[in-house]
C-alpha positions in Angstrom: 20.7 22.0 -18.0 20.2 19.2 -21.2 17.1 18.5 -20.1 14.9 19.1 -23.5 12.9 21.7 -23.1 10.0 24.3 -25.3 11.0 27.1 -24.4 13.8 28.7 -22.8 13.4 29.8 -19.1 14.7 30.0 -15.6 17.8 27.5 -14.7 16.2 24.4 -12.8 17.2 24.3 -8.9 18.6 21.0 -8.9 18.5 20.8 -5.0 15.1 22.2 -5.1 14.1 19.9 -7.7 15.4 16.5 -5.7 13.4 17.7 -2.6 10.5 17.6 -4.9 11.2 14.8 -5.9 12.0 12.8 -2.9 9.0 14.6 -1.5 6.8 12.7 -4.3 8.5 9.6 -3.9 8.0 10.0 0.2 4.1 10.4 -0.6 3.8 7.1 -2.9 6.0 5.0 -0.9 5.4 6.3 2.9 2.0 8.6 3.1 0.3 5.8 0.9 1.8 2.4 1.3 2.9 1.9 -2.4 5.8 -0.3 -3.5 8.0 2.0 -5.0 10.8 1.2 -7.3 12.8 3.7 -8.5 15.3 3.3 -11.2 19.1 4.4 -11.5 19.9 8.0 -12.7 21.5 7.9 -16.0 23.5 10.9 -16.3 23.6 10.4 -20.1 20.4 10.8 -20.0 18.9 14.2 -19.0 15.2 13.5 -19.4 15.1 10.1 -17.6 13.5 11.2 -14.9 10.2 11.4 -17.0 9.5 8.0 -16.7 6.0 7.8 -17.6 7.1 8.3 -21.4 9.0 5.1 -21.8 6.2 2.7 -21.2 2.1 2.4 -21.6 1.4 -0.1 -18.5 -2.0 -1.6 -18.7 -3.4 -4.5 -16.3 -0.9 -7.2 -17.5 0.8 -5.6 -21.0 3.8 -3.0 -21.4 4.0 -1.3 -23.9 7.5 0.0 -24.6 7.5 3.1 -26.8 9.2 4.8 -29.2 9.6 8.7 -28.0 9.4 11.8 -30.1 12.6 13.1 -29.7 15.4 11.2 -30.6 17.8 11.8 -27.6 15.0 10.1 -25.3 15.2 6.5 -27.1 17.6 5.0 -24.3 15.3 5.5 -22.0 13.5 2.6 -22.7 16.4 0.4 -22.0 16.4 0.5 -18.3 12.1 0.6 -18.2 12.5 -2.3 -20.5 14.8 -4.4 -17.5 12.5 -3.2 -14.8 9.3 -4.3 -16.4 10.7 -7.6 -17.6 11.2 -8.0 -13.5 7.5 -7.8 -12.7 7.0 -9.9 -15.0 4.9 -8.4 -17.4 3.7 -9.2 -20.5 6.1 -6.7 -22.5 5.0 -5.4 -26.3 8.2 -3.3 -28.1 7.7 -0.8 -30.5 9.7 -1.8 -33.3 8.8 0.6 -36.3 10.9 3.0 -37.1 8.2 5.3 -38.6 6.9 4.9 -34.9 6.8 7.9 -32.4 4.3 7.5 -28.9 5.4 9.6 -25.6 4.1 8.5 -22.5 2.7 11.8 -21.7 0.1 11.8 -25.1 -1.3 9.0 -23.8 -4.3 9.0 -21.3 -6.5 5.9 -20.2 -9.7 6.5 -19.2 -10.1 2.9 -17.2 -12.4 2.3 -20.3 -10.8 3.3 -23.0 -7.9 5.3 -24.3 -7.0 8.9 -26.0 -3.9 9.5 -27.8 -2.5 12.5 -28.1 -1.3 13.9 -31.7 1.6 15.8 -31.4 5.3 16.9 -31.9 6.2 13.7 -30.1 3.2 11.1 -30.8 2.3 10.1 -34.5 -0.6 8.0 -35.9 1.5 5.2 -36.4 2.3 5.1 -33.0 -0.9 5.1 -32.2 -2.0 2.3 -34.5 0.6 0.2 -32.3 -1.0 1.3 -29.0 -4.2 0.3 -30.2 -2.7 -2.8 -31.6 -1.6 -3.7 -28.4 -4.3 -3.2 -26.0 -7.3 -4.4 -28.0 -9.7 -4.7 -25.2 -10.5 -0.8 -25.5 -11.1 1.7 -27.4 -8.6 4.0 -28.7 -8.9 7.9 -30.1 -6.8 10.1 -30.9 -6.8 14.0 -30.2 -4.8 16.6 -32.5 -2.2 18.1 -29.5 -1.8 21.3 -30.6 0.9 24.6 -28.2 1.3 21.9 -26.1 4.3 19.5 -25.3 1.7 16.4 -24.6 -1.7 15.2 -24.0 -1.6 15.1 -20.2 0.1 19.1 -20.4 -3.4 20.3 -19.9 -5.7 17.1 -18.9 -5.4 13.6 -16.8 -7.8 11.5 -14.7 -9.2 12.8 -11.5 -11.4 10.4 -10.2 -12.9 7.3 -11.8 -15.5 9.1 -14.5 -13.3 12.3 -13.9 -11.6 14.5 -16.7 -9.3 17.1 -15.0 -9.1 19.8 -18.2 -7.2 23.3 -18.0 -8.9 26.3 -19.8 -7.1 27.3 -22.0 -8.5 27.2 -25.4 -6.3 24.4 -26.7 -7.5 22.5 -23.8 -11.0 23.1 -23.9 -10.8 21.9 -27.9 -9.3 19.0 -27.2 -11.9 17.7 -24.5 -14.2 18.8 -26.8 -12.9 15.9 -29.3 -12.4 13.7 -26.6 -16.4 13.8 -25.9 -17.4 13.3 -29.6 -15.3 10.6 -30.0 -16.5 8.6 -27.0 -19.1 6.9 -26.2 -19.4 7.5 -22.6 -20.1 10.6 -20.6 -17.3 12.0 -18.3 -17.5 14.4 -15.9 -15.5 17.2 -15.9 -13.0 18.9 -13.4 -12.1 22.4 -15.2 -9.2 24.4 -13.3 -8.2 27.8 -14.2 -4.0 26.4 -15.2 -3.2 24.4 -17.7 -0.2 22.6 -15.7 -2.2 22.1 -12.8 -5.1 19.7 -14.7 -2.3 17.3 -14.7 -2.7 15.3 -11.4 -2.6 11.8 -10.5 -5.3 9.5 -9.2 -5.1 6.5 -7.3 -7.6 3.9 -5.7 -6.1 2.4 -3.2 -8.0 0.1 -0.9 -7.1 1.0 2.2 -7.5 4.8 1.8 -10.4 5.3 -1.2 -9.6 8.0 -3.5 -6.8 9.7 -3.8 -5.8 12.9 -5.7 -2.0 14.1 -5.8 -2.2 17.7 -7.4 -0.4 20.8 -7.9 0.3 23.1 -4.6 -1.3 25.8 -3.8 1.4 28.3 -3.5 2.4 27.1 -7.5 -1.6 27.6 -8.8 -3.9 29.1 -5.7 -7.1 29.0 -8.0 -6.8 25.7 -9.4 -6.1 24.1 -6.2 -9.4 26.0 -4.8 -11.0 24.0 -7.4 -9.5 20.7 -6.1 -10.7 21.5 -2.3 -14.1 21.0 -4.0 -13.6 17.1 -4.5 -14.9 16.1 -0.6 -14.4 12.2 -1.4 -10.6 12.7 -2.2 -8.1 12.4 0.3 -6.2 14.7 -1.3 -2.2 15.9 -1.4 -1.0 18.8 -2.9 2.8 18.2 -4.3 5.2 21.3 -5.5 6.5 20.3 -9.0 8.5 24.1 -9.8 11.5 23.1 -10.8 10.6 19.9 -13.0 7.6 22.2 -14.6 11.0 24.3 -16.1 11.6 21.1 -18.3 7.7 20.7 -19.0 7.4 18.0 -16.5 4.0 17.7 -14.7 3.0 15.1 -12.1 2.1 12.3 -14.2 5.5 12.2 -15.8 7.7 11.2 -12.8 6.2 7.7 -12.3 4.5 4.5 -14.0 1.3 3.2 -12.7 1.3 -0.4 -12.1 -1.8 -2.8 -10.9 0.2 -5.5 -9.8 0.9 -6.7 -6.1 4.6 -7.8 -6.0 7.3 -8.9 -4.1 10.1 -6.1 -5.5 
């Protein structure tokens, strides 16, 4: 019910949403052999579920942000402990003219693109690219949309999953112009359902976790079409009510560990 939120809507099913959840947790950790570590619920904190906001992991550096909206900053506290224990090399964003969500920020495996938008500023973007100056960094004007990865993510390893909407379609458009490289494109009828989440794992190839059918039937036609993907279709209904999407439940990490 505190969870922030763009627009009002339909009351969250909060047993619905934990069988999603648990469900998506079930798939990382048991369907795909991942190490899994989940953090404590903070019932101060409504959002904290949307972990992928609180940190920018890449190979060996975490980047702790700074988010948008001010009720959110805590969060970073507890990512802060749990990165510290795999020993990563952390980076905190200090500046209090600072503002970088998660959720603008998408990396390409070659370079990154920052989202512009109610939560991510050009000085938190500056820090980004600070911090991880092996690559490339550009940023994208984020514009009827909560973040970046609202309406785009990776799909594959040269793979740009992109919604249609107009907004979307712009923003790729900027995305291409500002790189040097050529992606290939994944377009899918929804918005919410270009945000997906890919994994190469080496025991199982690629792997696409996407949107259900029952929540967006056309898009996930679209996905059917990717014949090199194992691909697993998670329900994400009740978290979508809060303007979460896939991505946002979860942090990434390239690192073999003994949690």
């Amino acid at each position: 019910r505190q969870a922030l939120r763009s627009a009002p809507g339909p009351e969250v099913d909060f047993a619905r949403a934990e069988r999603e959840y648990q469900l998506y947790v079930g798939v990382l950790r048991g369907k795909l052999g991942l190490q899994v570590l989940e953090l404590p619920a903070d019932e101060s904190l409504p959002d904290c579920v949307f972990v992928e906001d609180a940190a920018v992991v890449c190979e060996e550096t975490a980047l702790l942000t700074r988010p948008g909206a001010p009720s959110r900053r805590k969060e970073v506290e507890a990512m802060k402990k749990v990165l510290e224990s795999l020993n990563l090399n952390i980076v905190e964003m200090v500046d209090e003219n600072a503002t970088l969500d998660g959720g603008d920020v998408l990396f390409t495996g070659r370079e990154f693109f920052v989202g512009l938008s109610r939560r991510t500023n050009q000085r938190g973007a500056e820090i980004l690219a600070d911090t991880f100056k092996d690559y490339a960094v550009s940023t994208v004007p984020v514009h009827d949309s909560l973040h970046l990865k609202s309406f785009c993510s990776m799909a594959g390893p040269n793979l740009i999953a992109i919604g249609s909407s107009e907004a979307a379609q712009k923003a790729l458009k900027t995305m291409q112009q500002m790189s040097d490289h050529r992606y290939d494109k994944l377009t899918v009828p929804d918005d919410a359902a270009a945000n997906c989440i890919y994994l190469n794992i080496p025991s199982k190839g690629h792997v696409l976790l996407h949107r259900a059918p029952e929540e967006y039937p056309e898009s996930a036609k679209v996905f059917e079409k990717l014949k090199d993907h194992m691909l697993i279709p998670i329900a994400n209904t009740e978290l979508e009510k809060v303007d979460g999407a896939l991505t946002c439940c979860s942090v990434l990490i390239n690192k073999t560990s003994e949690l």
